[in-house]
Every structure is written in structure tokens, then in C-alpha cells.
N, C-alpha and C positions, 0 to 999 in steps of 0.2 A: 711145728718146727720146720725147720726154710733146709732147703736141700742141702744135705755135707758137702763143702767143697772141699774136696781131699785136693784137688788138682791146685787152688789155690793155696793149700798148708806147701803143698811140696815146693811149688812155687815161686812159695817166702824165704820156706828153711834151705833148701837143698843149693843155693846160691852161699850162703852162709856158709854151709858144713863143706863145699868144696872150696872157698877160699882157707879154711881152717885143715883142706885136707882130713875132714871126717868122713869116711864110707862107711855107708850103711848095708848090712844085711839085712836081706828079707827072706825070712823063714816061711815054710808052708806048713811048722808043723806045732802041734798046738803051745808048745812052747820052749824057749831057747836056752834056758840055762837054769837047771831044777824045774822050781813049777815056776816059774819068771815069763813075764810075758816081753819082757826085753830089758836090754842095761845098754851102760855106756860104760865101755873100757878104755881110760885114758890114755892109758900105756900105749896101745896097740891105737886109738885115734878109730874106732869103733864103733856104731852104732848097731846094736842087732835086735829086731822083732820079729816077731811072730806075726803072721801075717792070718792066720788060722782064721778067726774070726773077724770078718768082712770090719764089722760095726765098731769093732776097738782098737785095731792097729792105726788108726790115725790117732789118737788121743794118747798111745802108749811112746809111739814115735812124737809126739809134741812134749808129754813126760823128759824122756829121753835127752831131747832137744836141750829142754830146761837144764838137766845137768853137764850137757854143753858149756851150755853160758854159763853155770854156776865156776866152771872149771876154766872159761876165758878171763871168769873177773877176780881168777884167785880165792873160791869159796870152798871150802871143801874138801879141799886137796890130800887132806891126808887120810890116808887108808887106815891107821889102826883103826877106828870106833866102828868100821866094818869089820875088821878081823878078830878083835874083842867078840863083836858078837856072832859072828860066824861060828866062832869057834866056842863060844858057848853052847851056840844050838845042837853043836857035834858033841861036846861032851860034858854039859851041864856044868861044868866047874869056873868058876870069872868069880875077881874081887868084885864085891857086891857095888862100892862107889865104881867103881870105872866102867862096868857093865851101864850101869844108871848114865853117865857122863856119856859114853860110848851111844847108849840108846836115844838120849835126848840130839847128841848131835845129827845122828841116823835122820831121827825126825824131824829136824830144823830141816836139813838139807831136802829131803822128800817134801815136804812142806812149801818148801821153796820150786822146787820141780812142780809140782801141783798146779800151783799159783800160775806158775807160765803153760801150762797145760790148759788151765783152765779160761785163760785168757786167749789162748789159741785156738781152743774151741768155739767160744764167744765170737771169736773176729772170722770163722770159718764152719759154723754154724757145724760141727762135729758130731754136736751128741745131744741130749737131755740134760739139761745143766746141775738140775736136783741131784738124779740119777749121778751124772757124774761126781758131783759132792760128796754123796752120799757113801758110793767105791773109794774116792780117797781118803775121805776121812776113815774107812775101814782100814785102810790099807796102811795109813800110819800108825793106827791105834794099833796093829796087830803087832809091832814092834814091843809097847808096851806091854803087851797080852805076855808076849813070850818072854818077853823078862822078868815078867812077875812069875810063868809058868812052866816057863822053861821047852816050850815047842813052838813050832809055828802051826795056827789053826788053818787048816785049810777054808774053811768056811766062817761064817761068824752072823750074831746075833745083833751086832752093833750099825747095819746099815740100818734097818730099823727105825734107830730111836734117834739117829744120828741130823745136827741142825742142817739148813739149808745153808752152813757158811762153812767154808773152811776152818777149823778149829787148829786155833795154836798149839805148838809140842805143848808147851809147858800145860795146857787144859787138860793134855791125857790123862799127866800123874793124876789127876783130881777126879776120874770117874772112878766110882767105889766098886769096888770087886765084888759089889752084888750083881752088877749089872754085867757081870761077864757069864753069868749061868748058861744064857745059851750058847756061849762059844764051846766052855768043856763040855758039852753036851755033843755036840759037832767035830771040836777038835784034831784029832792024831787022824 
């Protein structure tokens, strides 16, 4: 793998988010907001990560990035099917379709962020491309996981077995809850 140009990702984006008027924090600490390794709050016009570990704050900040643009081209926009499941995770109770609808949008949008993440990397030689695969496709399936399960897993079983391609939302519903053993295993 060819050397990370961090200094070219900033280089790209950071022209971008200052015409849009996006600031970025950078955190030193292992993570910014719960166990998050960063978000984007449009409200405030925000970018915030965790800078903790050297090898992922550039690809979490190109994540990030992605729901920038998802929010410049009008994608997105609205916060319920975040607050649906937020607020499940807090207290287990959601109509079971809107929860579903809520989670699937979740995952389009991350999905979507991914994809330009993962493109970013590509073009700026970031990470391990499998490797990185492998972390998002855990990362949106874990939306899934807790809907069916009602927590978010800290860990999981599913980088593993998981393909070499970004996997559509809608593929999630389709892996069988046999294949989640090792996550309640790991779990709370």
C-alpha cells in the first residue's frame, strides 16, 4: 500500500467545507460523541473527530465529509429516522414499521457516506481497502443488529465473513440471525 496522503485528503476537502463555512474539530480523545468516532451536525455546520488513533481519523473525517455533501445535494435532511432510533436505543419502545423505515434510511445514508469515504481513500491511498470494507459494512449492519436486538454491539462477528464490496442497505435485512451468534456473544 502507497503512503497515506492525509495532507492531499485535507487539501481536497478543507477548500470545500470553508466555502460551505464547515469547521472542523479535532479531538485527541478516543472518541467525540458516545462511542462515535465522529459526526456531522448540520445545525451547527460541524465537523467533529477523534483524532486518537493516527491510522482512522482520516477516513472517518472523509465519512464525515460524505454527509456533507449528502446535506449539500438535499439527501438526508431530515432528522426523525435518527431520532426514532435514538430513541429506541434509550428505551427499547418504537413502532416496529417506523423503527424498520427509520433504520433502512439510517443505512442508505451511511452507505452513502461510505462510498465517498471509500472513494477518498482510493484517490488518497488512506487505508487497506478490504480492511476498510469490511469496518463499514460492520458498521451499517450494526444498525440492523440493534433493531432486531434492541442495543448497539460494541464489537461484532460480521467483519469476518463480510464481502470485499460494500453491501446494499436492503442486503442487511437478508442475512439470517444465525449469523449474528458472535455478536450477542460480544454484545452489551
Amino acid at each position: 500500500m502507497a503512503k497515506p496522503d492525509v495532507v492531499g485528503l485535507l487539501a481536497h476537502i478543507i477548500p470545500q467545507l470553508e466555502a460551505l463555512k464547515v469547521k472542523i474539530i479535532m479531538r485527541p480523545t478516543e472518541f467525540v460523541y458516545g462511542d462515535s468516532l465522529g459526526y456531522w451536525d448540520p445545525g451547527l455546520s460541524v465537523i467533529e473527530i477523534s483524532i486518537h488513533d493516527p491510522g482512522m481519523w482520516p477516513t472517518v473525517l472523509a465519512h464525515e465529509y460524505g454527509h456533507v455533501l449528502q446535506n449539500l445535494a438535499g439527501r438526508f435532511l431530515d432528522q426523525a429516522p435518527w431520532d426514532v432510533f435514538s430513541e429506541f436505543l434509550k428505551t427499547g419502545k418504537s413502532d416496529a414499521r417506523a423503527l424498520k423505515r427509520a433504520v433502512r434510511c439510517i443505512q442508505a445514508a451511511e452507505l452513502e457516506a461510505e462510498r465517498t469515504a471509500l472513494s477518498l481513500a482510493r484517490m488518497f491511498s488512506l487505508c487497506d481497502e478490504e480492511d476498510y470494507i469490511r469496518k463499514a459494512n460492520d458498521y451499517i449492519f450494526k444498525h440492523e443488529f440493534a433493531r432486531r436486538h434492541g442495543f448497539w454491539p460494541k464489537e461484532s462477528g460480521f467483519q469476518a465473513t463480510t464481502p470485499k464490496k460494500l453491501i446494499s442497505a436492503s442486503a442487511f435485512a437478508q442475512i439470517p440471525r444465525e449469523s449474528e451468534v458472535l455478536w450477542l456473544d460480544r454484545g452489551r
